[in-house]
C-alpha positions in Angstrom: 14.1 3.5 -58.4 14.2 1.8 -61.4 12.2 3.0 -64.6 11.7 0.4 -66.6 10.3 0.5 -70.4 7.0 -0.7 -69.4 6.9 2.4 -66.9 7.6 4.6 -69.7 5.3 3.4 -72.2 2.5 3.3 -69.9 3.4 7.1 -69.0 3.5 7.8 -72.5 -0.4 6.1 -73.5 -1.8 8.2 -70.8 -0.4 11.2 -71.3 1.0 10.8 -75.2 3.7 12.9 -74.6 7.8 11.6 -76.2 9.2 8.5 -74.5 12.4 10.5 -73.5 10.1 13.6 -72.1 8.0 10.4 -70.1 11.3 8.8 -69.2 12.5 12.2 -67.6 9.4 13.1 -65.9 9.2 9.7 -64.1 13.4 9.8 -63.4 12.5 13.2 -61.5 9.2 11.7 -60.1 11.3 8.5 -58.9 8.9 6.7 -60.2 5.9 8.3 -59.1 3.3 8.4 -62.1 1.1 11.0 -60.7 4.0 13.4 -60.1 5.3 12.0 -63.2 2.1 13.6 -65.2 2.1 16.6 -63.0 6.1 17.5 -64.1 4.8 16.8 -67.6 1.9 19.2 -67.5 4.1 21.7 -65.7 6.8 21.0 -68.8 3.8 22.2 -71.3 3.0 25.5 -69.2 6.3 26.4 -69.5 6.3 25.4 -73.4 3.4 27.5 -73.6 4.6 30.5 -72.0 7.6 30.3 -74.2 5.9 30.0 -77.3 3.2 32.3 -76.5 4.0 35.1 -79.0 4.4 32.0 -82.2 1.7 32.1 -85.0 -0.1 29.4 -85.1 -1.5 29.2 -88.5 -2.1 26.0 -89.4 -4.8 23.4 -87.7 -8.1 21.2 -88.4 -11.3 22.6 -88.4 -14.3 21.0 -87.1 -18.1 20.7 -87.5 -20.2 18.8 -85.5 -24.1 18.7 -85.1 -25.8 17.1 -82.2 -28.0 14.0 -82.8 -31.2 15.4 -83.9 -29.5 18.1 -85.5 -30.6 21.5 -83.8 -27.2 22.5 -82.7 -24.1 22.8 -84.5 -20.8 23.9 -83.2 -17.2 24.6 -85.6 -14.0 24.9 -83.9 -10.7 26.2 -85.1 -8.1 24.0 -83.2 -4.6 25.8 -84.5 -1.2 24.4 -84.3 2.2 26.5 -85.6 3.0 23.8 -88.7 1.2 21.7 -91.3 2.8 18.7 -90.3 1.0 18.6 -87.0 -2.4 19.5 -88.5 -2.2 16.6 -90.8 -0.8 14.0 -88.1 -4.4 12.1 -87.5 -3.5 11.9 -83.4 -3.7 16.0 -83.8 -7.1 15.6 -85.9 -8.3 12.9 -83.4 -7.8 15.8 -80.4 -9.6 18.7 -82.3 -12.1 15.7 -83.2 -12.5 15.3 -79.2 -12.7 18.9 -78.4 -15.5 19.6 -80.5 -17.5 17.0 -78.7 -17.3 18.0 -75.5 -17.7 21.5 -77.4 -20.9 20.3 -78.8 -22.0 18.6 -75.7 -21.4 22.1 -73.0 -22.4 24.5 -76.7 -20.8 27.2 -74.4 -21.4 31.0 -75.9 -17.9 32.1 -75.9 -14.7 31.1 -76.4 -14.0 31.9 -72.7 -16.2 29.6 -71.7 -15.3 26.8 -73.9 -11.7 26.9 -72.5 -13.1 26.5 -69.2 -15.3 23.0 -70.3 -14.6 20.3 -68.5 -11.9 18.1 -70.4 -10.6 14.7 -69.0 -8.6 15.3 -65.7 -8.8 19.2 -66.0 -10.6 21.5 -68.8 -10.0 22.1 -72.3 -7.4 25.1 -71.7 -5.2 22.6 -69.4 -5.4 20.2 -72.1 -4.2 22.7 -75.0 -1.6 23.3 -72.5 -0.6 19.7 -72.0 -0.7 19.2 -75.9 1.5 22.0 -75.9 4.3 20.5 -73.8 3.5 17.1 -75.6 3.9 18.6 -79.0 6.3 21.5 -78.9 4.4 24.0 -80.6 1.6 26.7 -79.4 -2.1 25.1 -79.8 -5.1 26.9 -79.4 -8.6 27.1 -80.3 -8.4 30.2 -82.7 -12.3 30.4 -83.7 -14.9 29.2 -82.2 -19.0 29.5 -83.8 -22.2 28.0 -82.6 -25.4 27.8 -84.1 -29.2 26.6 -83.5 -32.6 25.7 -84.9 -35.1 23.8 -86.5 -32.2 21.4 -88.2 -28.6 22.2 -88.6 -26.3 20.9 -91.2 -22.5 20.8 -91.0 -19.6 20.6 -93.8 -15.7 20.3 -93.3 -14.0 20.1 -96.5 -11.6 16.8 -97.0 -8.0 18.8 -95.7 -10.0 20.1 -92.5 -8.7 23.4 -93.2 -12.5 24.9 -93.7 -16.0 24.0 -92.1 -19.3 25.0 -92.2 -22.9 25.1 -90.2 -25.9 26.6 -91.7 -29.7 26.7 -89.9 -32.5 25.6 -92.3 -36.6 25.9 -91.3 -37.0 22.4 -91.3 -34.9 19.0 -91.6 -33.4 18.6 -95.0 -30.2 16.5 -94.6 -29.4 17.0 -98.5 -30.1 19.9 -98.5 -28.4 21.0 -95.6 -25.3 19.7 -97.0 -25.4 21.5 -100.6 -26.0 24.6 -98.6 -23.6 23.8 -96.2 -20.6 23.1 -99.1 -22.2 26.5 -101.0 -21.5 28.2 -97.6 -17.5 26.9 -97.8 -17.4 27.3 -101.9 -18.5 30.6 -102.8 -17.9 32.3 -98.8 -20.9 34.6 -98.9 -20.4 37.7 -96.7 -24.1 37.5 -95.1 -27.4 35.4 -95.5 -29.2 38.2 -97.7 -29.1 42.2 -98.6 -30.8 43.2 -95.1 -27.9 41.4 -93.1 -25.0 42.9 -95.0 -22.7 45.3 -92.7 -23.5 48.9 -93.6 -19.6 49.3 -93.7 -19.9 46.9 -96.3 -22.5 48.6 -98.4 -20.9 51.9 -98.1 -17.8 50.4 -99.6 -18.8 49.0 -102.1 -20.9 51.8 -103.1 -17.5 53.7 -103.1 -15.7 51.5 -105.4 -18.7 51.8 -107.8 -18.8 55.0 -107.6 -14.9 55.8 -108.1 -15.8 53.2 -110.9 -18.3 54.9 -112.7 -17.0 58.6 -112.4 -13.5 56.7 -114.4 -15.8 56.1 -116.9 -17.0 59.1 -117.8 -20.5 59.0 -116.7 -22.4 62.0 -115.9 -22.2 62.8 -112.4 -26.6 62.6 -112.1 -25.8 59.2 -113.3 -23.6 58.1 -110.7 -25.5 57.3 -108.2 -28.1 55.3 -110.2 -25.6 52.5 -111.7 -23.4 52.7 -108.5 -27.6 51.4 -107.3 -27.1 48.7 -110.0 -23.7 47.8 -109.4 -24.9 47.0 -105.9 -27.6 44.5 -107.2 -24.9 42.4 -108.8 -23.2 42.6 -105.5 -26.2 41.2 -103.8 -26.3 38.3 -106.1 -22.9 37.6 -106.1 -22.2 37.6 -102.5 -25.6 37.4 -100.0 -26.2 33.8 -99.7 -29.6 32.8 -100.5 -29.3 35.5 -103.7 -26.1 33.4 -104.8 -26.7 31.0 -108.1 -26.6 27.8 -106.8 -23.2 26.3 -107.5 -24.9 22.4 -108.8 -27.7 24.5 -110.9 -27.0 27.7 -112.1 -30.1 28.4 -113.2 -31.6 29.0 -109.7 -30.5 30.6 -106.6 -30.0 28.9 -103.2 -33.6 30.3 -102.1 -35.2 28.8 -105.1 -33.7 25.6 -104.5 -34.2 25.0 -101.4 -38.0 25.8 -102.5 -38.0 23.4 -104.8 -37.0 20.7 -102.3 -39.3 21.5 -100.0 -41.8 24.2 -100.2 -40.8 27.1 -97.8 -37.7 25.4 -96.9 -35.2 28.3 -96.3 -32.1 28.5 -94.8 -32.0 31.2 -91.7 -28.2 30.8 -90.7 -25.2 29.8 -91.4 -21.1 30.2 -89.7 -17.9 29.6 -91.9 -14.7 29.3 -90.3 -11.3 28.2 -92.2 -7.7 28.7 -91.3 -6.5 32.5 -91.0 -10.3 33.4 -91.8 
């Protein structure tokens, strides 16, 4: 039959795939629009397959918190070029995903490929986007969070996002700790959560440090103690100076907003992190 461009471009708003890729799946369809979709998803399995082994480096991410803000979810939705993370159809998608995301706050990654996702689940739909695009998409990170009130922070070139858990609602608040979290990337909450790999690293590097300056070995250990202070402040996150007052650290700030206000949590994911 016939395939008219009013045939095409309706194939081509339902599935948003190139009007010569529509054009050919409803050619070998004859027509048919539900085979039409079903050659088209079939096209972006076999995209997928081929471009399996591809890096896909560049993306959006995206943080979302539920309305009354006690669950927060950030997604990694990766493409292979910068030009298709910028293109705001591509933002729009990882946009969608992390609703439906937020909405099934699945535990895994596993399982968030599995959520239900228009006519299929969100893995059929990378796969579709796949075909559609041309180049591998996946979600590359996924993090959830939960608690008394969750705040959430993408920065403007949705390349880096953020969710931190505070004791009680603070939207403010939330947000300066939330842009702390993607400014100054602490590497835990406070000294007691810090990796003991960590630790014993950088206790190594002080060390080595100290022995090149001539210190007395019954020193070492001491200043390497010291050295690990600095560390604390530098890099736990409620230890940190707080980046719009220097003078206090993101504990005493969020004190001084609120009386016991404290921040219990946090996730930072950014492209390649």
């Amino acid at each position: 039959m016939a395939i008219t461009a009013a045939d095409v471009n309706k194939l081509r708003q339902i599935t948003g795939a190139g009007m010569m890729d529509c054009k050919n799946a409803l050619v070998e369809a004859n027509g048919d629009f539900e085979q039409a979709i079903d050659n088209l998803r079939k096209k972006g399995q076999k995209i997928a397959a081929k471009r399996a082994d591809r890096d896909a480096t560049e993306g959006a991410v995206i943080a979302k918190a539920n309305g009354d803000s006690t669950r927060g979810i950030v997604i990694s939705l990766n493409c292979e070029t910068d030009f298709v993370a910028k293109n705001d159809t591509y933002v729009a998608l990882a946009n969608q995903l992390a609703d439906a995301t937020l909405a099934g706050f699945p535990a895994t990654k596993e399982e968030l490929l599995a959520l239900p996702f228009e006519n299929g689940t969100i893995a059929d739909k990378l796969t579709e986007q796949t075909g559609v695009i041309g180049e591998k998409i996946e979600i590359a990170f996924y993090e959830r969070v939960e608690g008394a009130f969750v705040a959430t922070y993408i920065h403007s070139n949705n390349k880096l996002a953020t969710a931190v858990v505070l004791t009680a609602a603070a939207s403010e608040a939330g947000r300066d700790v939330a842009m702390q979290v993607a400014a100054m990337n602490p590497v835990s909450l406070n000294k007691d959560n810090v990796p003991a790999e960590v630790l014993e690293r950088e206790l190594e590097i002080a060390r080595d440090q100290i022995r090149q300056e001539g210190k007395p070995e019954e020193m070492v250990e001491k200043i390497a103690q010291g050295k690990l202070n600095k560390f604390f402040k530098e890099s736990t996150l409620v230890e940190q100076e707080f980046i719009k007052d220097n003078k206090m650290t993101v504990a005493q700030y969020l004190d001084s907003v609120q009386k016991g206000l404290a921040v219990v949590d946090f996730r930072r994911v950014g492209l390649g992190i």
